[in-house]
N, C-alpha and C positions, 0 to 999 in steps of 0.2 A: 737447478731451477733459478730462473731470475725473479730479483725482488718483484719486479710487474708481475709475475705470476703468482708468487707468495701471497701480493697483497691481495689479486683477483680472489683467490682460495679461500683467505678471510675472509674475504666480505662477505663471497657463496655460503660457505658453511655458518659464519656466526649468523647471518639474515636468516638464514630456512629455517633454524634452530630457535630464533627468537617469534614468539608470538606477539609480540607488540615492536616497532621500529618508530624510531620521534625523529621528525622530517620538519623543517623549517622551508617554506615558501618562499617567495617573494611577500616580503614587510608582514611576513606574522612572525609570531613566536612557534617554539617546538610544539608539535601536538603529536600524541600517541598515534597510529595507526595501527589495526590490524592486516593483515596482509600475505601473501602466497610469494612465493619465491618458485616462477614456470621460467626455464630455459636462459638463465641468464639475466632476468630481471624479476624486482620486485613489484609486483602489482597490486593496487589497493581500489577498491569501490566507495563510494560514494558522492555525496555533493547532493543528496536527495533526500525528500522528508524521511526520518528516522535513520538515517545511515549517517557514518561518519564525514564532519567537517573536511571540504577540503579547499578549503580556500587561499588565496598566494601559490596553489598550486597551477600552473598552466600551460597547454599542449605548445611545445618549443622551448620551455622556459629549464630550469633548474630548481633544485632542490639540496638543501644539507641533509644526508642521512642518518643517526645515530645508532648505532647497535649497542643493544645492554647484553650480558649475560643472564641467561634467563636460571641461573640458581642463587648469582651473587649480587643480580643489578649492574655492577659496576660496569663501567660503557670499555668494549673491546675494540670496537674499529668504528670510525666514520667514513663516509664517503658521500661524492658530490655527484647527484646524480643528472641525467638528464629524460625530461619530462615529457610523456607523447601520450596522446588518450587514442583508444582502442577504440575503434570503430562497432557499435555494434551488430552490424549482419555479418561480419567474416570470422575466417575458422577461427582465427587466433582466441577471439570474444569468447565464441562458442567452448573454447578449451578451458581459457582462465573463468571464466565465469562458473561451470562445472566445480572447478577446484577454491573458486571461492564461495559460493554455494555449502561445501565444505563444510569449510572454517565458518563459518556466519555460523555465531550463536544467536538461538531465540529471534528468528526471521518471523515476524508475523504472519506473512503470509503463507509459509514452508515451500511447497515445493515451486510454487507461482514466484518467488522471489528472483528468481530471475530475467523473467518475463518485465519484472518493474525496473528493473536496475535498466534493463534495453529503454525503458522509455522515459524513467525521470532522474536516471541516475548518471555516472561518469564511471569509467574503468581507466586508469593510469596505468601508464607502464614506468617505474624506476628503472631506466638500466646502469648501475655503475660507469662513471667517469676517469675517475681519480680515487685513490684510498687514500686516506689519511690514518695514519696505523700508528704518528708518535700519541703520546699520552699528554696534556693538557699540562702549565705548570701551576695553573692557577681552579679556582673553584667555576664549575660551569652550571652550579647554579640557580635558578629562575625563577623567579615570582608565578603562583601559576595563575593560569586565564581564568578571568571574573567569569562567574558562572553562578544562577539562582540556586544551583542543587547545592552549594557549599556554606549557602546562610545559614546562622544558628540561627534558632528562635530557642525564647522562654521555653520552658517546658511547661504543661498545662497545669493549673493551681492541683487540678484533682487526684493526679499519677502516683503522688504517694503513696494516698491513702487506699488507690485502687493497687497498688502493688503492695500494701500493709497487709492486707486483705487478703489475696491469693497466695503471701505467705503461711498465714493464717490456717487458710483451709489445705495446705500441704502440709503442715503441722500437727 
């Protein structure tokens, strides 16, 4: 086998394998995706209220892909992929969408969920470009994206003593 195909194999198997891939856009930073691995590329939904961000992602554009090891974390292969959004009346949609349907944890709407993605949402296709399969010499890193969910607050004056309390009566 040639290394072009070694690397292709990589990338197929660590991507199917990993339930989350961190993809960098055009001028964003990495953001986690969930995602399907159908015939040769990796496909992701969103860009719609309540689905995943996907933004610096764009039909013709590029993308960095990162693959973790989904037992040890640590990142096994990257690759550069390139970016085409799925139309949604054609078979292809109708296939991926099915298998992303899937994997969609906690869809609001359950089985209508795809019916929304057809009208306010995006389907991307990842197809592998290039692997990049050496290993990094330096730390990669990254500050993660501001986000409301990661604010502490104070904890409320009363919580103590409402937790002294149901000690209390397990006691």
């Amino acid at each position: 086998m040639t290394p072009a195909l070694l690397d292709r194999a990589l990338v197929e198997e660590a991507t199917k394998k990993s339930g989350l891939i961190w993809v960098r856009g055009t001028g964003t930073a990495d953001r986690a995706l969930w995602h399907v691995w159908h015939e040769g590329a990796a496909y992701v939904v969103g860009g719609g209220p309540g689905e995943q961000p996907l933004e610096g992602l764009a039909d013709g554009g590029t993308a960095e892909v990162t693959v973790r090891s989904k037992d040890k974390g640590g990142r096994l292969v990257a690759w550069t992929a390139a970016v085409s959004e799925v139309a949604p009346d054609g078979e292809l949609w109708a296939a991926v969408a099915v298998e992303l349907k899937a994997k969609r944890l906690n869809a609001p709407d359950g089985e209508a969920v795809t019916a929304r993605w057809a009208r306010e949402c995006r389907v991307l296709c990842l197809t592998p470009r290039e692997a990049h399969t050496e290993m990094p010499s330096g730390s990669l890193a990254a500050r993660p994206v501001e986000t409301p969910a990661t604010t502490r607050r104070p904890i409320p004056a009363a919580l103590p003593r409402l937790l002294r309390k149901r000690k209390h009566k397990r006691g």
